[in-house]
C-alpha positions, 0 to 999 in steps of 0.5 A, a space after each residue: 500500500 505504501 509503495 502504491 501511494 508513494 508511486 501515486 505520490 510521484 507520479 502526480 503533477 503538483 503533489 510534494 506529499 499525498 499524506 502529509 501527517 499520516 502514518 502507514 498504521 494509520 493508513 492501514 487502519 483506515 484500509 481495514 475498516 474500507 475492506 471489512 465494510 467492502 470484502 467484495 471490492 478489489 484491496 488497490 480499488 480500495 487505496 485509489 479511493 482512499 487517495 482521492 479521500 485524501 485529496 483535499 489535505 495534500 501539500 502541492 508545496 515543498 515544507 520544512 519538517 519542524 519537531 513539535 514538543 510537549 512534556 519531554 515527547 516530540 512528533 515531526 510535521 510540516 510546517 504547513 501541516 501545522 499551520 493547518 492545524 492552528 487554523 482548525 483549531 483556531 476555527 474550532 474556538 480555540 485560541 492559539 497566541 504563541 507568533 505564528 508558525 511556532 509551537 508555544 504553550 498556548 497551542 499545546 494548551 489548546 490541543 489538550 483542551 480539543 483532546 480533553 473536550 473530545 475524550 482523546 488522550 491528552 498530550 497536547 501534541 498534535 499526534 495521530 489520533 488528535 490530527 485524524 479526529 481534527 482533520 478529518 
């Protein structure tokens, strides 16, 4: 699958990366729920659609990885992921008041407040499962 999207990924004229924040787990994931909802529809039909479901959330543009840190833990995003993410969030109601483009207090306090308001667990990282649920 991975090598699917990768091959998908190069071949596509204005695409720098197709799952920008998306681990291969989390792709699989996704992947196990479409095939058991669909065990009639062909695995490489199944990843196309996923593709195309991801369409809207890809970066077209080169970004620099940036580590995001919070209570001695890290994730790497890029740095128009994360400006993604402020934006949700801030869309969301919560205000973020660390300068754009960095990673203060505040934007850690207001990913805790979105996983704590959502039952997720509370890192205040924008992690996998706080991006699929935010992002999705």
């Amino acid at each position: 699958m991975t090598g699917f999207i990768s091959g998908y990924n190069v071949h596509s004229d204005g695409v720098f990366d197709d799952t920008p924040w998306q681990t291969s787990e989390l792709l699989l994931l996704k992947m196990k729920v479409f095939c058991e909802a669909n065990p009639d529809t062909a695995f490489v039909r199944g990843v196309g659609g996923l593709i195309s479901s991801l369409a809207d959330g890809r970066l077209e543009n080169a970004s620099d990885l940036v580590s995001v840190r919070n209570q001695g833990r890290a994730v790497m995003l890029y740095r128009e992921t994360l400006d993604v993410v402020r934006e949700a969030l801030e869309g969301a109601g919560y205000a973020i008041t660390d300068a754009d483009g960095t990673f203060g207090s505040t934007f850690a306090e207001a990913l805790t407040n979105f996983q704590s308001a959502r039952g997720l667990p509370e890192t205040g990282l924008p992690d996998q499962v706080t991006l699929n649920r935010l992002l999705n």
